[in-house]
C-alpha positions as CSV (number, residue, x, y, z in Angstrom):
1,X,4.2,-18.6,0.2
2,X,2.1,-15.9,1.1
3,X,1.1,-13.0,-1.5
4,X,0.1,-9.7,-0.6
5,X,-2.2,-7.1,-2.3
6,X,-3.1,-3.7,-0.6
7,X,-6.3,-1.3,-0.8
8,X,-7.9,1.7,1.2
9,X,-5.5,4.5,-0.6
10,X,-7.2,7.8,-2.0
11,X,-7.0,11.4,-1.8
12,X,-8.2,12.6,1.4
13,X,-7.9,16.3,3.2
14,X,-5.5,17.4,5.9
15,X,-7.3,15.9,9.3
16,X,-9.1,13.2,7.5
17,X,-9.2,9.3,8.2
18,X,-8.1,6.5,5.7
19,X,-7.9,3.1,6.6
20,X,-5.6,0.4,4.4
21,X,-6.1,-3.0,3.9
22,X,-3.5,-5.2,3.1
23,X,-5.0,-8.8,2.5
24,X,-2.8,-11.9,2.2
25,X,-3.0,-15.0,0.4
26,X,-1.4,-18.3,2.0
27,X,-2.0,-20.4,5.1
28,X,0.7,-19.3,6.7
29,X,-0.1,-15.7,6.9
30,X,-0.5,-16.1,10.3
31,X,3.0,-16.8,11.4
32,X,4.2,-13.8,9.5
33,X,4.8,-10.7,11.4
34,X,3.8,-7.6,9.3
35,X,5.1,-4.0,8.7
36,X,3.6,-0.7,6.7
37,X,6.4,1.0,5.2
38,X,6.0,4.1,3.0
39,X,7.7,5.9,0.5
40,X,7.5,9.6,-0.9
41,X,8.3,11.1,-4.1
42,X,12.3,11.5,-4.2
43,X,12.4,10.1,-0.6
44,X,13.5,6.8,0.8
45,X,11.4,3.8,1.8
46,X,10.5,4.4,6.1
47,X,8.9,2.4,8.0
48,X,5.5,3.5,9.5
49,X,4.3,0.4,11.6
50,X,4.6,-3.1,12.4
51,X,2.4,-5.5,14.2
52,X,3.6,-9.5,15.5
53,X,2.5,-12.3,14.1
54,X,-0.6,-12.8,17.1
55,X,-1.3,-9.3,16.8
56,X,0.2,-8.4,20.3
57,X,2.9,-5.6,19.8
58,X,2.6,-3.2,18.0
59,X,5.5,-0.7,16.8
60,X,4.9,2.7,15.6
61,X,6.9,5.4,14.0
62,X,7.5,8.4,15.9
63,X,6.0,10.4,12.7
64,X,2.7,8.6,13.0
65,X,2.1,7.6,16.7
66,X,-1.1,8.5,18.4
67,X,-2.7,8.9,14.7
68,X,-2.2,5.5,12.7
69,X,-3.2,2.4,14.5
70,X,-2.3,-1.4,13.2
71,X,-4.3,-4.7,13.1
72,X,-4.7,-7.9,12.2
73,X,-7.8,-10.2,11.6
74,X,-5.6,-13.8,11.2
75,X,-8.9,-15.4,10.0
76,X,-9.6,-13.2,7.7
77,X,-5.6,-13.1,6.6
78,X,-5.8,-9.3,7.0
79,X,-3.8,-6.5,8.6
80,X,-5.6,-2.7,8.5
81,X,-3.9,0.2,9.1
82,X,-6.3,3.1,10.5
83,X,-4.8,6.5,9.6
84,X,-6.2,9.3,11.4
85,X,-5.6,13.3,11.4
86,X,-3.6,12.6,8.2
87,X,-1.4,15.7,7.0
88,X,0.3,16.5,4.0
89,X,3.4,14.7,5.0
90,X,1.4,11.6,5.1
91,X,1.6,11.7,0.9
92,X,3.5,8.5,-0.1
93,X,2.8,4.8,-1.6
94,X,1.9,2.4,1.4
95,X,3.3,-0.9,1.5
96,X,2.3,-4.1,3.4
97,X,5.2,-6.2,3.8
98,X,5.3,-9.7,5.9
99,X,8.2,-11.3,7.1
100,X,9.5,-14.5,8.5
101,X,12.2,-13.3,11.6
102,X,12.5,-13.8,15.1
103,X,13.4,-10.9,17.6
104,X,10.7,-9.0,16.2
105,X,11.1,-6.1,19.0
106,X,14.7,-5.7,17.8
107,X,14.0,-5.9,13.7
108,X,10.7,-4.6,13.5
109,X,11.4,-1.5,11.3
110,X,14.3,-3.2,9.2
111,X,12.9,-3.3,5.5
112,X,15.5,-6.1,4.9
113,X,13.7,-8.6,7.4
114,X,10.6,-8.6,5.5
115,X,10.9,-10.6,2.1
116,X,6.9,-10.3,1.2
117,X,5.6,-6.7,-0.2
118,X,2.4,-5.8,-2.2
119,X,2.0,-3.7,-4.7
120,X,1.9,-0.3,-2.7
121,X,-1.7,1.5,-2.4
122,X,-0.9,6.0,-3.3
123,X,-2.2,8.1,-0.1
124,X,-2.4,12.0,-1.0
125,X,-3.0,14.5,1.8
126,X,-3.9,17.9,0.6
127,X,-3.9,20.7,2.5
């Protein structure tokens, strides 16, 4: 089974960079494709991005396209997501969640598909 724990959050300015780590325990992280969800205070859980299990698509939300970039290091069992010209909006919890599923261009934002979360890591954006 594979484990997950997140890191990177903090508070950071409006425009500012922040990059999460979301490390994995298990020999099969590898095989697992990966999503970053978030979640805001009295909002529900959305998805942010999701990356394949080699590492070659990507999927972003519209919210965060051209300023959050995913990644994956499979020998390190690691997936970074790079969060650049953050704004206020940006304020939630961040989770890492992996997931077993095929189709992964159909399912890659469906919360359900993924049955492996971490902890969450806080991300505040001030203005």
């Amino acid at each position: 089974q594979v484990q997950l724990a997140e890191s990177g959050g903090g508070l950071v300015q409006a425009g500012g960079s922040l990059r999460l780590s979301c490390v994995a325990s298990g020999r099969t992280f590898s095989s697992y494709s990966i999503g970053w969800f978030r979640q805001a205070p009295g909002k529900e859980r959305e998805f942010a991005a999701a990356i394949s299990w080699s590492g070659g698509t990507t999927h972003y939300a519209d919210s965060v396209k051209g300023r959050f970039t995913i990644s994956r290091d499979n020998a390190k069992n690691t997936v970074y997501l790079q969060m650049n010209s953050l704004k206020p909006e940006d304020t939630a919890v961040y989770y890492c969640a992996a997931g077993l599923f095929e189709l992964f261009r159909l399912y890659y934002s469906d919360y359900v598909r993924y049955d492996r979360w971490g902890q969450g890591t806080q991300v505040t954006v001030s203005s």
